[in-house]
One Martini backbone bead per residue (centre of mass of N, CA, C, O) as a GRO file, in nm:
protein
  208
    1UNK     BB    1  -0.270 -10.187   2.940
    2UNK     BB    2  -0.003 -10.001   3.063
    3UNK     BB    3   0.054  -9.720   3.240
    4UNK     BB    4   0.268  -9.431   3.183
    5UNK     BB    5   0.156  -9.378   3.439
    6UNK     BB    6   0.102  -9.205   3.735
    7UNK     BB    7  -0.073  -9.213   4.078
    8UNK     BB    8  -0.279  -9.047   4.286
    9UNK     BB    9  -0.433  -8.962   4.615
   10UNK     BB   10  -0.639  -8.689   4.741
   11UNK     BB   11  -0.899  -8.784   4.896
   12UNK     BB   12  -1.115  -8.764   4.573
   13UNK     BB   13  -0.875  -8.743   4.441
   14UNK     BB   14  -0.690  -8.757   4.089
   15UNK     BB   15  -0.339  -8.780   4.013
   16UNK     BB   16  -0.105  -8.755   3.759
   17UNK     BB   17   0.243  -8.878   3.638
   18UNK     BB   18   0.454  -8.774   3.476
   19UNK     BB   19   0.834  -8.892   3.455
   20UNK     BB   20   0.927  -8.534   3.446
   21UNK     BB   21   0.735  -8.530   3.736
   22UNK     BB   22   0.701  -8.470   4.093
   23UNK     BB   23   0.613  -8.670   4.290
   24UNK     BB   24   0.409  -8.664   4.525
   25UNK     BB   25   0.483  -8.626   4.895
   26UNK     BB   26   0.523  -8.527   5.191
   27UNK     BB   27   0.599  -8.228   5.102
   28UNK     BB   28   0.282  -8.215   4.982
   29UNK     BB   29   0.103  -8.288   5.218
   30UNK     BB   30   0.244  -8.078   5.419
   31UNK     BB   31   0.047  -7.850   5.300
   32UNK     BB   32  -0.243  -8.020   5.211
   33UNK     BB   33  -0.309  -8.039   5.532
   34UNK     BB   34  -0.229  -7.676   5.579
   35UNK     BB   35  -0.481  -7.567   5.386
   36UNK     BB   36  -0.625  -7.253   5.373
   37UNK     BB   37  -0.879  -7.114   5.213
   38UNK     BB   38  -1.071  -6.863   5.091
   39UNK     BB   39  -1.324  -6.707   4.943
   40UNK     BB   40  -1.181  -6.578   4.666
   41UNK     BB   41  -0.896  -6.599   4.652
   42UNK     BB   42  -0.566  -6.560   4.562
   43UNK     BB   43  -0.353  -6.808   4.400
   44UNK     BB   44   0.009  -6.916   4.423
   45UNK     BB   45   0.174  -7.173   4.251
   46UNK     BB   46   0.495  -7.277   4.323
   47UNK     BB   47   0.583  -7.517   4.182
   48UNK     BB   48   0.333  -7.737   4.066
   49UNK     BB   49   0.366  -7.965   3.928
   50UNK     BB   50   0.089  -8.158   3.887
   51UNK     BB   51  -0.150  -7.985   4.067
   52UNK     BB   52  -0.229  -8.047   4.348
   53UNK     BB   53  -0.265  -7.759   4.495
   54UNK     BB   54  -0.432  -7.619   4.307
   55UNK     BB   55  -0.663  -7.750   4.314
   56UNK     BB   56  -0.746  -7.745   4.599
   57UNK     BB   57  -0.736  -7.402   4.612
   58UNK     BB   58  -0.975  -7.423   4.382
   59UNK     BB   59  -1.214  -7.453   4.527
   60UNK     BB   60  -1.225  -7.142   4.700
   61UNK     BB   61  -1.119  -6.975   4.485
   62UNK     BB   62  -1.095  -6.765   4.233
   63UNK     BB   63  -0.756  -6.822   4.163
   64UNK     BB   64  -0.482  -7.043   4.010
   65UNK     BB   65  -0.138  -6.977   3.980
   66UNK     BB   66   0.070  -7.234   3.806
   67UNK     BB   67   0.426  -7.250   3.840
   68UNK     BB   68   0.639  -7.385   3.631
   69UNK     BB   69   0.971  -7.474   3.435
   70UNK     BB   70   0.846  -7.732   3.369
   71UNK     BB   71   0.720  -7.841   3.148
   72UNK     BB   72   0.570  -8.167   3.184
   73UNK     BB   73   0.431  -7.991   3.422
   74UNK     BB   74   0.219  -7.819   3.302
   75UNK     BB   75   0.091  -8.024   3.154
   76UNK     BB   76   0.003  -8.172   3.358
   77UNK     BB   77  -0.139  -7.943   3.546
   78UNK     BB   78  -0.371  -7.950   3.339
   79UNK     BB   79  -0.459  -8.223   3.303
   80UNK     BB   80  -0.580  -8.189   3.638
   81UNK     BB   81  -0.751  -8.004   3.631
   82UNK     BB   82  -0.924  -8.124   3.428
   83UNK     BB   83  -0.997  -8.383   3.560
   84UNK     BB   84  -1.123  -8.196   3.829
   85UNK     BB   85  -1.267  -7.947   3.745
   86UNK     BB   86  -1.067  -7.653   3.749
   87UNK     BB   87  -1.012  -7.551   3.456
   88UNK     BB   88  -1.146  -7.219   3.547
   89UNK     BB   89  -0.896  -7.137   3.777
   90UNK     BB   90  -0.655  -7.284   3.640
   91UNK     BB   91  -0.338  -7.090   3.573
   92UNK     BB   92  -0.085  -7.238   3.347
   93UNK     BB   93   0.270  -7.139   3.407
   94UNK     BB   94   0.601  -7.109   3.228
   95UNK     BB   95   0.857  -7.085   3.455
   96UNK     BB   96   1.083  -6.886   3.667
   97UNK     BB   97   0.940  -6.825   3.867
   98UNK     BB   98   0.822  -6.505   3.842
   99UNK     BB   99   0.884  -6.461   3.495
  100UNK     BB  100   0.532  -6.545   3.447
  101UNK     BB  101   0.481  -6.257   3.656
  102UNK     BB  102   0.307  -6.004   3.655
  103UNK     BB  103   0.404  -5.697   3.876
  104UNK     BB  104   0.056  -5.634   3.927
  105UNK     BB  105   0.050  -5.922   4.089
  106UNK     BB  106  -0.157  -6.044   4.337
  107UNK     BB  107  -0.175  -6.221   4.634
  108UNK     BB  108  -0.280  -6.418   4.930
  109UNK     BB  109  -0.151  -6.723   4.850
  110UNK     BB  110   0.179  -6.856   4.863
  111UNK     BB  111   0.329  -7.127   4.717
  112UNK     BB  112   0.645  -7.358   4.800
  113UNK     BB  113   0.808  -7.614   4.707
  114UNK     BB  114   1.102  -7.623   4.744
  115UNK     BB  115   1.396  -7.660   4.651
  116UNK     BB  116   1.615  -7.829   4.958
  117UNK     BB  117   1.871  -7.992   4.868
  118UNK     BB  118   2.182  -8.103   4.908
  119UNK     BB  119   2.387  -8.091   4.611
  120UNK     BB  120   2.559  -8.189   4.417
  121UNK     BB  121   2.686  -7.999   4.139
  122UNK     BB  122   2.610  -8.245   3.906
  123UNK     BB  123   2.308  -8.153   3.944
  124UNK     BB  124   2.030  -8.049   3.850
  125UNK     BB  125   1.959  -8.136   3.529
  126UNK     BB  126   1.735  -8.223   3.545
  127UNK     BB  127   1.404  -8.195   3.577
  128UNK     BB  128   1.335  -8.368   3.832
  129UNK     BB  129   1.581  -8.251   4.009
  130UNK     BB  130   1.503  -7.955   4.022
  131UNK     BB  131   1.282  -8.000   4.225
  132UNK     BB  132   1.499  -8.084   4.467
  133UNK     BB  133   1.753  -7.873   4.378
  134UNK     BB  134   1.955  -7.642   4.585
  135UNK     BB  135   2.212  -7.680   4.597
  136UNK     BB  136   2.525  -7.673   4.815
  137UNK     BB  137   2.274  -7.597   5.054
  138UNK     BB  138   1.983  -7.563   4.957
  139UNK     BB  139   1.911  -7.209   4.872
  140UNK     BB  140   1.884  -7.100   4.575
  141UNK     BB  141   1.610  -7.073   4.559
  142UNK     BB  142   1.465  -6.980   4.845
  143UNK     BB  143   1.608  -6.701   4.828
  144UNK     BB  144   1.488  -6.614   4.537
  145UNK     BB  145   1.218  -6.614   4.656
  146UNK     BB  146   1.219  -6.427   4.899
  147UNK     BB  147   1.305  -6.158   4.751
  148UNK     BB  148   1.045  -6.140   4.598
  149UNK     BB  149   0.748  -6.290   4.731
  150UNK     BB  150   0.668  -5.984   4.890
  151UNK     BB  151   0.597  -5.823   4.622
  152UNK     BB  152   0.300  -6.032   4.572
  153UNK     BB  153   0.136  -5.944   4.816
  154UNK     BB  154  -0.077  -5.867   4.989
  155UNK     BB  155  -0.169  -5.699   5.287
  156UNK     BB  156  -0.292  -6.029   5.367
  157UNK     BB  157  -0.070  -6.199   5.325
  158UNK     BB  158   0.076  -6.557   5.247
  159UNK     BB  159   0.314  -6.803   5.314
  160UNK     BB  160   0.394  -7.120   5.190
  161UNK     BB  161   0.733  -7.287   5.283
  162UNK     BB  162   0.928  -7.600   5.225
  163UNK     BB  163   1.163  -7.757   5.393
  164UNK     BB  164   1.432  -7.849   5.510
  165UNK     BB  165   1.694  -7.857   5.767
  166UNK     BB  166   1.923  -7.890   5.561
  167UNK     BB  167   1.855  -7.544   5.472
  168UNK     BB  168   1.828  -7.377   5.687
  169UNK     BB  169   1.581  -7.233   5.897
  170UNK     BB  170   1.712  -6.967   5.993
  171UNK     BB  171   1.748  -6.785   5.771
  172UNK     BB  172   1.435  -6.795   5.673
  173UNK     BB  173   1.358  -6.636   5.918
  174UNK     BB  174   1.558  -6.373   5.876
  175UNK     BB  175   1.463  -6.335   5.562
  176UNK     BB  176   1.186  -6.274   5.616
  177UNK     BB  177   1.208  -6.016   5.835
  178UNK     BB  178   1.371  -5.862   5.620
  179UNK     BB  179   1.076  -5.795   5.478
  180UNK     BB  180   0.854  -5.795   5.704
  181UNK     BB  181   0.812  -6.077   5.817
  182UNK     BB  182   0.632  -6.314   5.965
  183UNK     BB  183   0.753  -6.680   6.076
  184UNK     BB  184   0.636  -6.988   6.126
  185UNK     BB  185   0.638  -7.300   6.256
  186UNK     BB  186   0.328  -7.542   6.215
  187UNK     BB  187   0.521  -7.797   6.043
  188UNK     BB  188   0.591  -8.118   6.104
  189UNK     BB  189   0.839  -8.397   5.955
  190UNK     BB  190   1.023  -8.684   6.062
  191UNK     BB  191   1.352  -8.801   5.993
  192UNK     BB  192   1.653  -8.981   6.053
  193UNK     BB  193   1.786  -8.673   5.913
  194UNK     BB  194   1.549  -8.511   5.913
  195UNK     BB  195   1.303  -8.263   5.858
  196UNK     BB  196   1.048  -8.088   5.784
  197UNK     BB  197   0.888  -7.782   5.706
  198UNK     BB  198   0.634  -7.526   5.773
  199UNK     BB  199   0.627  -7.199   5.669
  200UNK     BB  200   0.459  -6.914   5.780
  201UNK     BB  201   0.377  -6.600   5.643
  202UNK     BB  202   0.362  -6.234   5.723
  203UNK     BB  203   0.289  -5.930   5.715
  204UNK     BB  204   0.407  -5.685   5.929
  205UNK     BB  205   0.219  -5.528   6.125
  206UNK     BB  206   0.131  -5.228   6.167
  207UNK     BB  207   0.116  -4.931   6.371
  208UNK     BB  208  -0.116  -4.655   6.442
   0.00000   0.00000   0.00000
């Protein structure tokens, strides 16, 4: 019987993808080659999909807080931490943003594979579609990312965030400083119309 399910695989992990839940990408592949963890870390997976992330950053963190919109993206990502034997630091919850984060909780590092390309007016309607619509800027998910996600990091957190080129760099580098935070662009994949890109921020630290 043929399964109603894709897979994909990253290292020695197997990750199932429900049909309303965006596909691993290189833009998660991204993240998944430049994340880094220490022992004990608490981590938010901001669109957490399949829960690729999450479980991944689940190997050293503490606890691993997988948030996405997408009801069928929640189930699925429950499903692969259990198949990875990660449910027990992996706690998958449905929100928008930050809107089932409570206000006192704070992150060592939050990722966010953000939805980043720009696209036509009556897009963006589906589960799936949401996964990539920025809306006609590219930027409506980014921007509402940015003016809230600094004020749940600790005093040494830091943020990756995945964009395309075609959703303005240089803003997000901008409204970045505007928070306080450093900002550099670590990775990136280039493809014939467009560049993906890894930024890393980070609180900026005060003078003594």
């Amino acid at each position: 019987m043929k399964s109603q399910h894709k897979s994909v695989s990253f290292g020695e992990r197997t990750f199932i993808i429900y049909k309303e839940v965006y596909e691993p990408a290189e833009d998660t592949f991204l993240i998944a080659e430049n994340l880094s963890v220490a022992c004990g870390e608490k981590i938010l997976d901001m669109g957490t999909g399949c829960g690729i992330l999450a479980v991944i950053a689940a190997e050293k963190a503490s606890k691993v807080v997988a948030v996405d919109v997408n009801p069928h993206a929640v189930n699925c990502a429950k499903k692969n931490a259990d198949l990875n034997g990660a449910r027990a630091k992996v706690e998958v919850r449905q929100g928008n943003l930050f809107s089932s984060v409570r206000d006192t909780e704070r992150f060592d590092l939050i990722l966010f594979n953000a939805p980043y390309l720009p696209v036509e007016r009556d897009e963006g309607r589906s589960w799936i579609e949401r996964a990539w619509s920025g809306g006609e800027t590219g930027r409506i998910v980014i921007d509402q990312f940015i003016n809230v996600a600094p004020s749940y990091l600790t005093e040494k957190g830091r943020i990756l965030l995945v964009q395309s080129t075609l959703s303005d760099v240089d803003k997000t580098m901008a409204e970045f400083s505007g928070k306080g935070l450093d900002a550099e662009i670590i990775a990136e994949k280039k493809s014939l119309f467009e560049s993906i890109i890894l930024v890393k921020a980070a609180l900026r630290k005060t003078r003594e």
